[in-house]
Every structure is written in C-alpha cells, then in structure tokens.
PyMOL commands that place a pseudoatom at each C-alpha (Angstrom):
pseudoatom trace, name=CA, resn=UNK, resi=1, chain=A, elem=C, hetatm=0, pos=[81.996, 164.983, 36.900]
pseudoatom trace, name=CA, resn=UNK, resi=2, chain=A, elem=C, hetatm=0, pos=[78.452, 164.002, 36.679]
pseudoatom trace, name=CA, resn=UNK, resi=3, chain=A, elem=C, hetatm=0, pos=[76.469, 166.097, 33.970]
pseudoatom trace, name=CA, resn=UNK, resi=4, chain=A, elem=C, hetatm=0, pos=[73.296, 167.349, 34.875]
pseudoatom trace, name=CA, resn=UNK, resi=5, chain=A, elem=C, hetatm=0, pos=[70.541, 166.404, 33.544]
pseudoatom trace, name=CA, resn=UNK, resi=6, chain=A, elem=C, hetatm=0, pos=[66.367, 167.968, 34.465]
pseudoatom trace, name=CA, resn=UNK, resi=7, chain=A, elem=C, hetatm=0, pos=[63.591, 165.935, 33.453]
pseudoatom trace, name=CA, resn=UNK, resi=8, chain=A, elem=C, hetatm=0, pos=[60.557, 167.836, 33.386]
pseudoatom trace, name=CA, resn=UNK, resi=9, chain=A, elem=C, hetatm=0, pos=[56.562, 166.409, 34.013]
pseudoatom trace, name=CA, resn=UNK, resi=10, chain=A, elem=C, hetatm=0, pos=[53.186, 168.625, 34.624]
pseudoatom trace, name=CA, resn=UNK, resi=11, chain=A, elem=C, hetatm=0, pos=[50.490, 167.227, 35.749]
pseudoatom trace, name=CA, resn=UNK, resi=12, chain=A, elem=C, hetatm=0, pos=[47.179, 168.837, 37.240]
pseudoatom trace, name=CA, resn=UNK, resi=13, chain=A, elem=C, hetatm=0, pos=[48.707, 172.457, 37.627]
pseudoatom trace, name=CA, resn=UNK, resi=14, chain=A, elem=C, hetatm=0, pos=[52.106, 171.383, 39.184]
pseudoatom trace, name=CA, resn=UNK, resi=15, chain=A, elem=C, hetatm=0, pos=[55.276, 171.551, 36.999]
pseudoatom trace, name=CA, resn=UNK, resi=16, chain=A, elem=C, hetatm=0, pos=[58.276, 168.828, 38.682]
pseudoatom trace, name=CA, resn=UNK, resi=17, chain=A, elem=C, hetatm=0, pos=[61.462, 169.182, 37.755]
pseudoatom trace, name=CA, resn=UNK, resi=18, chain=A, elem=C, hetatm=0, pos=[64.162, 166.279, 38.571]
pseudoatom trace, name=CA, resn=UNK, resi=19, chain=A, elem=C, hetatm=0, pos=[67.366, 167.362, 38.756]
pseudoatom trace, name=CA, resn=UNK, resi=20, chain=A, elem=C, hetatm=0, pos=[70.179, 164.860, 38.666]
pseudoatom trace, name=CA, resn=UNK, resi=21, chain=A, elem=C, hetatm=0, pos=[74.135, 164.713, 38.249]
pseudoatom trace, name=CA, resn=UNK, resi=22, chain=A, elem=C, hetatm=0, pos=[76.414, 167.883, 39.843]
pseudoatom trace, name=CA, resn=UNK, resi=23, chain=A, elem=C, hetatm=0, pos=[74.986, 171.630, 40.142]
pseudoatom trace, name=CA, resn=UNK, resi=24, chain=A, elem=C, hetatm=0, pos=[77.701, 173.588, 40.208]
pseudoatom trace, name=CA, resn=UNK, resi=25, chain=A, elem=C, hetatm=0, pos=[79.059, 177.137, 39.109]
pseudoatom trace, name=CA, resn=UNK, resi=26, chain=A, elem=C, hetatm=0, pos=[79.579, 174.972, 35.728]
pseudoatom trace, name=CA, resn=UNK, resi=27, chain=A, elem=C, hetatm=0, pos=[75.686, 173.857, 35.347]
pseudoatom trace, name=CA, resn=UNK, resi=28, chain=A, elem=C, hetatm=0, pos=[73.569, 176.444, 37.073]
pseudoatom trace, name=CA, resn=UNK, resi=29, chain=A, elem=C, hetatm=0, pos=[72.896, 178.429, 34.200]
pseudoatom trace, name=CA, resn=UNK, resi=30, chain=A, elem=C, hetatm=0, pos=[71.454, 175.259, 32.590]
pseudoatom trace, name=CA, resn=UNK, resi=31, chain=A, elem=C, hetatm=0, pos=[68.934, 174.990, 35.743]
pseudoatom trace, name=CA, resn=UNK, resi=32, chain=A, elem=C, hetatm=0, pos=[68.674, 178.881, 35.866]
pseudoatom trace, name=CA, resn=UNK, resi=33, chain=A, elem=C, hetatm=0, pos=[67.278, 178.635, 32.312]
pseudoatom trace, name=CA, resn=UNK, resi=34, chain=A, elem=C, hetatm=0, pos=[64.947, 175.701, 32.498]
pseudoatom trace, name=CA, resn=UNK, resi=35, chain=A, elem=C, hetatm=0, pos=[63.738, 177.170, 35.891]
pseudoatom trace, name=CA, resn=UNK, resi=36, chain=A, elem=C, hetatm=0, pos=[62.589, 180.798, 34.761]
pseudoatom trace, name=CA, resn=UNK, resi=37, chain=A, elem=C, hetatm=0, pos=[61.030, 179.005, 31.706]
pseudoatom trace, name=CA, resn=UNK, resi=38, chain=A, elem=C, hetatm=0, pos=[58.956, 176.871, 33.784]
pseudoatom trace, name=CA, resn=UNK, resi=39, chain=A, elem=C, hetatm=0, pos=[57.787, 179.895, 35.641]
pseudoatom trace, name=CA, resn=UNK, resi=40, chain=A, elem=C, hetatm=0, pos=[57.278, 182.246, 33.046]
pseudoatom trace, name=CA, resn=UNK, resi=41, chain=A, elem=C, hetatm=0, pos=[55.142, 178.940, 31.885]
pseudoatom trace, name=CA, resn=UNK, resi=42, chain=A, elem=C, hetatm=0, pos=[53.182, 178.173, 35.708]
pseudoatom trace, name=CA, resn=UNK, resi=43, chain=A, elem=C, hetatm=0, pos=[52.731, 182.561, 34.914]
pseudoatom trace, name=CA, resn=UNK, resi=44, chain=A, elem=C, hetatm=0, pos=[50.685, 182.160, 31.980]
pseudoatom trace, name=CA, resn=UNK, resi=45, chain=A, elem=C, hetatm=0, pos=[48.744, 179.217, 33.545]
pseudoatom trace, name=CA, resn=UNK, resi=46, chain=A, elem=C, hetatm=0, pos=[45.038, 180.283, 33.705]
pseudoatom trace, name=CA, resn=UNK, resi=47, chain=A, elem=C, hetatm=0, pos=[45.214, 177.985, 36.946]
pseudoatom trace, name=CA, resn=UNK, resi=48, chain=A, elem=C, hetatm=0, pos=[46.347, 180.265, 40.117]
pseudoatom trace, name=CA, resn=UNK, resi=49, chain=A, elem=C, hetatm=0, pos=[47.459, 177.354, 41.898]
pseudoatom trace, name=CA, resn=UNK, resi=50, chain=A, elem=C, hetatm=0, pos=[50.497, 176.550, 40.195]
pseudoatom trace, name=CA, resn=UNK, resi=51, chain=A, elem=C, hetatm=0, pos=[53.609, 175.029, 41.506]
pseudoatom trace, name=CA, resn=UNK, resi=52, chain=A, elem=C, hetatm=0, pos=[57.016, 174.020, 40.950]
pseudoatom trace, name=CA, resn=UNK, resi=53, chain=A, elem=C, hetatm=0, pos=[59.027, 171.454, 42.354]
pseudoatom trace, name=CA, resn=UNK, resi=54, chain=A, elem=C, hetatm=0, pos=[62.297, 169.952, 42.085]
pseudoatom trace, name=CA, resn=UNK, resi=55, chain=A, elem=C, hetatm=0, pos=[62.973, 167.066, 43.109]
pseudoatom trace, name=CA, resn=UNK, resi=56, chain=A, elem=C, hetatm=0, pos=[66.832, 166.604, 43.639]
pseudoatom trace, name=CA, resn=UNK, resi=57, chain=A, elem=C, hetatm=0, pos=[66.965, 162.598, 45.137]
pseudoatom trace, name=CA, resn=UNK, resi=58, chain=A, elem=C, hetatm=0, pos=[69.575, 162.081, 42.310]
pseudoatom trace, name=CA, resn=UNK, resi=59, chain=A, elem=C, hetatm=0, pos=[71.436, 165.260, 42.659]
pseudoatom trace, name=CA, resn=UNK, resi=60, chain=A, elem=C, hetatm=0, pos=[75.381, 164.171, 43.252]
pseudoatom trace, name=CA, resn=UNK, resi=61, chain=A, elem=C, hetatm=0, pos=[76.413, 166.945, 43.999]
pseudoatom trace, name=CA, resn=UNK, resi=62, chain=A, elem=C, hetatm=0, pos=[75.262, 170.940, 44.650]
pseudoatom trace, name=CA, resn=UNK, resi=63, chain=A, elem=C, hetatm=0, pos=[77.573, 173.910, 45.603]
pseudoatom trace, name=CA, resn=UNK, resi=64, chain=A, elem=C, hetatm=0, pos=[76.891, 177.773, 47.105]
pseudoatom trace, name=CA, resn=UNK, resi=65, chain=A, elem=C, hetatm=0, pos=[76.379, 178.487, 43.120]
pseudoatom trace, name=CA, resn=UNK, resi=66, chain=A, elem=C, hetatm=0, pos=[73.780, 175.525, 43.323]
pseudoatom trace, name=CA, resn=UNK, resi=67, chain=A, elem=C, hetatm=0, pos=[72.311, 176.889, 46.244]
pseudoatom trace, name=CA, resn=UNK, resi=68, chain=A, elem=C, hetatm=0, pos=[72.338, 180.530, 45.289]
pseudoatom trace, name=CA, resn=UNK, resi=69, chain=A, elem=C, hetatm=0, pos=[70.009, 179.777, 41.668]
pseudoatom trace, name=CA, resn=UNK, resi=70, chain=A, elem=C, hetatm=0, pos=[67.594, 177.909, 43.890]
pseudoatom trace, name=CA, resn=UNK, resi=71, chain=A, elem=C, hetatm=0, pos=[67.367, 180.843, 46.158]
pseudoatom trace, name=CA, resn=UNK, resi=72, chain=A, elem=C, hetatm=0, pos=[66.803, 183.578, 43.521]
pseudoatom trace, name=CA, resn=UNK, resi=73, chain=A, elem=C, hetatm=0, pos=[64.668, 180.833, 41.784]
pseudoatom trace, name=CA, resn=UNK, resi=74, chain=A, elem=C, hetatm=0, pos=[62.100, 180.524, 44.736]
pseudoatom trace, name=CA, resn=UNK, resi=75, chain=A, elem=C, hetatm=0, pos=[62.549, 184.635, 44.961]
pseudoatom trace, name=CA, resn=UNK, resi=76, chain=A, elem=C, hetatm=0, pos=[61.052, 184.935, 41.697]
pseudoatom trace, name=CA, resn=UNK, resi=77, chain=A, elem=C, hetatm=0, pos=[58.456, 182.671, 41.897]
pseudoatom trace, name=CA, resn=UNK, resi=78, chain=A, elem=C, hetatm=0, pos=[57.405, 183.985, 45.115]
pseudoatom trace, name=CA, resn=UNK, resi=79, chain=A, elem=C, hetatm=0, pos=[56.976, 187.148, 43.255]
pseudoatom trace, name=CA, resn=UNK, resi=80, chain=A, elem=C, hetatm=0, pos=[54.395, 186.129, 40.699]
pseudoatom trace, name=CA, resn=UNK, resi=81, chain=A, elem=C, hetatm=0, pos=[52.724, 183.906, 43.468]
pseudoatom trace, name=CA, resn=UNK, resi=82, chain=A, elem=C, hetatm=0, pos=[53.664, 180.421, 41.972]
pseudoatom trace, name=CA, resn=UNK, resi=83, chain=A, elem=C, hetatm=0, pos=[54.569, 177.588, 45.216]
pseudoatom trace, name=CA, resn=UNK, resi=84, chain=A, elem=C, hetatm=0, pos=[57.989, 176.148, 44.619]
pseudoatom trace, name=CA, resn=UNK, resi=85, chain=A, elem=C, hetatm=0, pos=[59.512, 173.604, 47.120]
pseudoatom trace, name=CA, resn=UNK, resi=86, chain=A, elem=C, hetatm=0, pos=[62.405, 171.084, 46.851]
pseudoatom trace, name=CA, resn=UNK, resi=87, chain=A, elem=C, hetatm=0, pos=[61.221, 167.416, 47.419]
pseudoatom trace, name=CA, resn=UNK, resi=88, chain=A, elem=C, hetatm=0, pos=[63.685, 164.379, 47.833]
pseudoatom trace, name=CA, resn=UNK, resi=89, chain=A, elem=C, hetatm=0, pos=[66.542, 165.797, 49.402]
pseudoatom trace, name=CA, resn=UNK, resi=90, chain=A, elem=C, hetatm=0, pos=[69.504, 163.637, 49.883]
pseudoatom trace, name=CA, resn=UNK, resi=91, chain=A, elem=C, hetatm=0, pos=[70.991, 164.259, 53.590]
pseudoatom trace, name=CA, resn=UNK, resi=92, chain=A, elem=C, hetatm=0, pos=[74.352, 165.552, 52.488]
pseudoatom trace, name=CA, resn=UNK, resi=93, chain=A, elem=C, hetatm=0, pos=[71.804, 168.262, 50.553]
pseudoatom trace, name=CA, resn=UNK, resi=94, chain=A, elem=C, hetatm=0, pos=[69.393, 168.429, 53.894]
pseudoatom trace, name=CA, resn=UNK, resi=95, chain=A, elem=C, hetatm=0, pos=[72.433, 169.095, 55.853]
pseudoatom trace, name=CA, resn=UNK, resi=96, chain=A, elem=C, hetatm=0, pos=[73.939, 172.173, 53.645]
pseudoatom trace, name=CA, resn=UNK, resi=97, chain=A, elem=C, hetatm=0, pos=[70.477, 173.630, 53.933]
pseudoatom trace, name=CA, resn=UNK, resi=98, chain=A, elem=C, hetatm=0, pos=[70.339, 173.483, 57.456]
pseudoatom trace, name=CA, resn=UNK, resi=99, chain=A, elem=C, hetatm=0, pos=[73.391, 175.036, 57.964]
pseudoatom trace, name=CA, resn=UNK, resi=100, chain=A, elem=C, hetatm=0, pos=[72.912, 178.077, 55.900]
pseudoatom trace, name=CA, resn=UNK, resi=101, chain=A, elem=C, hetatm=0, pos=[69.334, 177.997, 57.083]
pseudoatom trace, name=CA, resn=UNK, resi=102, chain=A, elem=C, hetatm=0, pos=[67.869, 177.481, 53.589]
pseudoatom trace, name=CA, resn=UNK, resi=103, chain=A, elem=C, hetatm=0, pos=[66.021, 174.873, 54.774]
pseudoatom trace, name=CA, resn=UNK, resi=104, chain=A, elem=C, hetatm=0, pos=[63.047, 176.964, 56.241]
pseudoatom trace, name=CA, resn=UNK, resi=105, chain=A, elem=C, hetatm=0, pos=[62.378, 178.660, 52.631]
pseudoatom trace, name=CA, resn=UNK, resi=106, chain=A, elem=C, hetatm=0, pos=[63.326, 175.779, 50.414]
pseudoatom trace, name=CA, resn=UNK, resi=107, chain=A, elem=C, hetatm=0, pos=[61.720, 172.214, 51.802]
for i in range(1, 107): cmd.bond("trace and resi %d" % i, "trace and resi %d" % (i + 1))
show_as sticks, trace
zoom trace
C-alpha cells in the first residue's frame, strides 16, 4: 500500500494540489481535510477567480471512496464559486471516470 501523500503550490490565484500514492476509504479523510482547507482558503481570497486543482498523474490507485470526496469536493466549491478541475489523469483514472460519468464534472 502506497501512502498518500498532497503537495500543495499557489501561484497567481490558483491553489494545485498533487496527489500521489492510493486514495482509498483508508486516506480520503486526509484529502477531505486538506481539500476543504484549501477552499475555505481560495474563500477568503480577495481574488474572485480562484481555483483548485489536483493533479493526480502519480495517483496509484483511487476507489468509489476516492471518487466520492472528489465529488462532494467539487460540490462545495461549486457552491462558493471557486473552479476546481482534475489535471493529469492516468488512463486507468480517465477510464473509472468515464464509466460513472464523472468525467463531464471533474476534467
């Protein structure tokens, strides 16, 4: 089991998070967590053209718990206005997406 690690950068109004190792029912409350406090963060920016992505290129591995933070993730931060899209994903990823038609909200 890979453990996951986020590495976080900002830079001109856009917060990036890379995500890398497993996202799983065991590690999604470590994402959840980082996630909310990088929008509560792109909230307070004085800048209204924030956005958050996550980059996932070096994500091993992601299951329906994986999938299911992302989706209330881009929920909330569709609700205070902030952008957030998924860059980099691997096709094992692009292919879950596609099948549960995640793919139209999330890349």
């Amino acid at each position: 089991m890979d453990p996951l690690h986020l590495t976080t950068s900002r830079h001109d109004g856009t917060l990036m998070v890379s995500v890398a190792g497993e996202l799983d029912i065991a590690t999604t409350e470590q994402l959840r967590g980082h996630l909310l406090a990088l929008l509560q963060e792109a909230g307070h920016a004085r800048d209204t053209g924030a956005e958050l992505v996550i980059e996932v290129s070096r994500l091993s591995f992601i299951d329906a718990a994986g999938l299911g933070i992302l989706v209330s993730v881009q929920k909330q931060a569709a609700g205070q206005h902030t952008r957030l899209h998924i860059e980099g994903v691997p096709p094992n990823m692009r292919r879950l997406l596609r099948i549960t038609g995640l793919d139209r909200h999330l890349t």
